[in-house]
C-alpha positions as CSV (number, residue, x, y, z in Angstrom):
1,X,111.4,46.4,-27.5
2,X,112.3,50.0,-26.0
3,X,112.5,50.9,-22.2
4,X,109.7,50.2,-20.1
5,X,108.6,53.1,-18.7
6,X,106.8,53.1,-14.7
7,X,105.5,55.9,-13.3
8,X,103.9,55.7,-9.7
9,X,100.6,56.8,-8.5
10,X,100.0,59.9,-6.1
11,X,98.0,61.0,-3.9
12,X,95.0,62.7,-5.2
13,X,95.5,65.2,-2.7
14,X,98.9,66.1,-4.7
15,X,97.5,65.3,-8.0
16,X,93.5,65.6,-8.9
17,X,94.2,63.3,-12.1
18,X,94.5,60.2,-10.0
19,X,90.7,60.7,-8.7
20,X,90.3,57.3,-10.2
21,X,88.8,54.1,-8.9
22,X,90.4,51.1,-10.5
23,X,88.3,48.2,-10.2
24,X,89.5,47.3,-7.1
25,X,90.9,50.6,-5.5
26,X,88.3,52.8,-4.4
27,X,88.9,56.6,-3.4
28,X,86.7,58.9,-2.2
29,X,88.6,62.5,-2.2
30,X,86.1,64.1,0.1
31,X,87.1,61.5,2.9
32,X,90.9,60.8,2.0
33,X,93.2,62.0,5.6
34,X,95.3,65.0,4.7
35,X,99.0,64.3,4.9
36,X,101.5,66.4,6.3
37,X,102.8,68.6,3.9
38,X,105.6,67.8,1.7
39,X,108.8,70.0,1.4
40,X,110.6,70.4,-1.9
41,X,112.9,67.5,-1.6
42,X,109.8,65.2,-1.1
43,X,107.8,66.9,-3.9
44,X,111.2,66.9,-6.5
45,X,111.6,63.2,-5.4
46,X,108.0,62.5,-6.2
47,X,108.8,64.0,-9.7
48,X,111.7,62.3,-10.6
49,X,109.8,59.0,-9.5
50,X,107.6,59.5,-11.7
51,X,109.9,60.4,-14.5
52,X,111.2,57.1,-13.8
53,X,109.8,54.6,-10.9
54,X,112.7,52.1,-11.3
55,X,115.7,55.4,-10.3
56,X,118.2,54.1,-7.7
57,X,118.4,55.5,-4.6
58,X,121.9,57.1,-5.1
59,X,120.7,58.5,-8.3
60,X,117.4,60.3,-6.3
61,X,119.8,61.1,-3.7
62,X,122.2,62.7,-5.9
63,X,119.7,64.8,-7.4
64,X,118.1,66.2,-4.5
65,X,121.3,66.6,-2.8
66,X,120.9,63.6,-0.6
67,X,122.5,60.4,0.3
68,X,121.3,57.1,-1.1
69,X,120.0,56.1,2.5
70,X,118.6,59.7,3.1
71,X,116.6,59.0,-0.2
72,X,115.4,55.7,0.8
73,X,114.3,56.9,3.9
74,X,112.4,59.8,2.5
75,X,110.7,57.4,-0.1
76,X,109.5,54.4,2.6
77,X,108.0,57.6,4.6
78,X,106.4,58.4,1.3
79,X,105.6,55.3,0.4
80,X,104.2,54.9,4.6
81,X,102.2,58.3,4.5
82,X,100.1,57.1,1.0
83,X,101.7,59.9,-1.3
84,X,103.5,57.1,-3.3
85,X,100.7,54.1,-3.7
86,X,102.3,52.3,-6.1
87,X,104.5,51.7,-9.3
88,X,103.4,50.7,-12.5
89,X,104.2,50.2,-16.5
90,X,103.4,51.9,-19.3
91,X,102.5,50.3,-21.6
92,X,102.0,50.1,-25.5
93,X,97.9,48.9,-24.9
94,X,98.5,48.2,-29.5
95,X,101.1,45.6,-29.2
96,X,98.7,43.7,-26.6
97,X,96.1,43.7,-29.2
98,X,94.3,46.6,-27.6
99,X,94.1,49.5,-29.9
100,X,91.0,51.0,-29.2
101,X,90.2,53.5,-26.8
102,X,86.8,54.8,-25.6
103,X,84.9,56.1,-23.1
104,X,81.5,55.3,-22.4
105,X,79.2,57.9,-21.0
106,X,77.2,56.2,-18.4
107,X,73.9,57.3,-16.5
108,X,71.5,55.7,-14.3
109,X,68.5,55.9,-12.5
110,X,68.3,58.9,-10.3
111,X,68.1,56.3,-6.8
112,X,71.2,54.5,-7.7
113,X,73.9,54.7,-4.9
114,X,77.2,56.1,-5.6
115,X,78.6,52.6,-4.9
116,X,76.5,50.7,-7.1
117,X,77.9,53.0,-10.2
118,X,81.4,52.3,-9.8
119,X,80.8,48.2,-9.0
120,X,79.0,48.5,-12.3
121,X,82.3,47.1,-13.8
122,X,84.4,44.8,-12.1
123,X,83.9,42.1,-13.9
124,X,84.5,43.9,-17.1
125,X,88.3,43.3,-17.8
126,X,88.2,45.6,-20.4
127,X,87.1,48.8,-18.5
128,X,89.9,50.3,-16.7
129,X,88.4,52.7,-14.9
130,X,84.9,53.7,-14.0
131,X,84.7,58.1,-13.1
132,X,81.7,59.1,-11.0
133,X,81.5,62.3,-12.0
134,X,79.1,65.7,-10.9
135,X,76.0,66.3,-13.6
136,X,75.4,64.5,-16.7
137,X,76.8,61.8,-17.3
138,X,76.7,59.9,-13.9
139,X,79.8,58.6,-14.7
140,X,82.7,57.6,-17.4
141,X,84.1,54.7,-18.3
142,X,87.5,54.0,-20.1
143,X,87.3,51.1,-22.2
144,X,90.2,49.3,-24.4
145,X,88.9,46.6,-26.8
146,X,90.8,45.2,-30.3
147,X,88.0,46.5,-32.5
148,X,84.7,48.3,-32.7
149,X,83.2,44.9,-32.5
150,X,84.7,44.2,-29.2
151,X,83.9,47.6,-28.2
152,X,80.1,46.8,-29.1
153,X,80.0,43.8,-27.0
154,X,81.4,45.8,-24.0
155,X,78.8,48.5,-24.3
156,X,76.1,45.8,-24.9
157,X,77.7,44.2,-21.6
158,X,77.5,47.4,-19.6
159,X,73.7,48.2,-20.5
160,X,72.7,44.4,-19.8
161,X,73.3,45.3,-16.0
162,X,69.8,46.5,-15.9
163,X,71.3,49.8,-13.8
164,X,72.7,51.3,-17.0
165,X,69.8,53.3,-18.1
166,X,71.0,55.4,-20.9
167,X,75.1,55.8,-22.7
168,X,76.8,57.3,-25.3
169,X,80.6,56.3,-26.3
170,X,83.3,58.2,-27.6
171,X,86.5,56.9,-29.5
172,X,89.5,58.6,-28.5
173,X,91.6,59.4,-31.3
174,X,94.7,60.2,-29.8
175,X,95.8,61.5,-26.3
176,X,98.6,63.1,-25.1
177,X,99.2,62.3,-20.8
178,X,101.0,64.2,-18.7
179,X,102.7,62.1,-16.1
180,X,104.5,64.5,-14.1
181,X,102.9,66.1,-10.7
């Protein structure tokens, strides 16, 4: 098996792409506090986090011209202040029987609350993510099932809520993430 990769989650406020709810982690952008701004050093340590979550100290330190407790410091007031939220893997969804990928185009009655959309899912393992979004669709959901059947029964699942009034999916074919900020 190769290296594990980890990046880290930002703030959306640094980086739109994480204006994501997963299951559990709600975040509105409209409401999130503004943070003090971040100076170079911050913002290149943020970058070579997420290059690589699992750096040491001395080695952020030594590229941003800092020593290993300067670097520690400046990542724990990172880490304090919500910019870093978190580390994670990445990994290879295939080898853990997951090789599907598709999003599900979602939309609902015209009363439904904001809320009730992106609850729609949590007790859908296999929906990582549920976007509310502006317009048509109401809101997007990122699905990873073994097959088309599996992907079926998750669609079928997601309708069956009785709030689902209308979808249409989409199989991604391949995707290319950027990871930096």
């Amino acid at each position: 098996m190769g290296p594990v990769l980890v990046k880290i989650a930002v703030n959306p406020l640094q980086d739109a792409t994480n204006m994501v709810r997963v299951r559990s982690e709600r975040q509105n952008v409209a409401t999130t506090p503004a943070v003090a701004p971040l100076d170079a050093i911050d913002r290149r340590i943020v970058e070579l986090l997420q290059e690589n979550g699992r750096r040491t100290f001395g080695d952020l330190g030594g590229e941003v011209g800092l020593s290993a407790p300067a670097a520690k410091r400046r990542v724990d007031r990172l880490e304090a202040a919500g910019v870093i939220r978190g580390y994670s893997a990445i990994v290879d969804h295939a080898q853990l029987g997951r090789s599907i990928e598709a999003f599900a185009e979602l939309r609902f009655a015209g009363s439904t609350r904001v809320d009730d959309i992106e609850d729609i899912a949590l007790d859908v393992p296999e929906v990582h993510a549920i976007f509310t979004v502006a317009g048509d669709p109401d809101a997007l959901a990122w699905i990873r099932v073994s097959d088309v059947q599996d992907l079926k029964r998750v669609v079928d699942r997601l309708r069956s809520s009785g709030k689902v009034t209308g979808t249409k999916t989409l199989m991604v074919l391949s995707s290319s993430v950027r990871t930096l900020a």
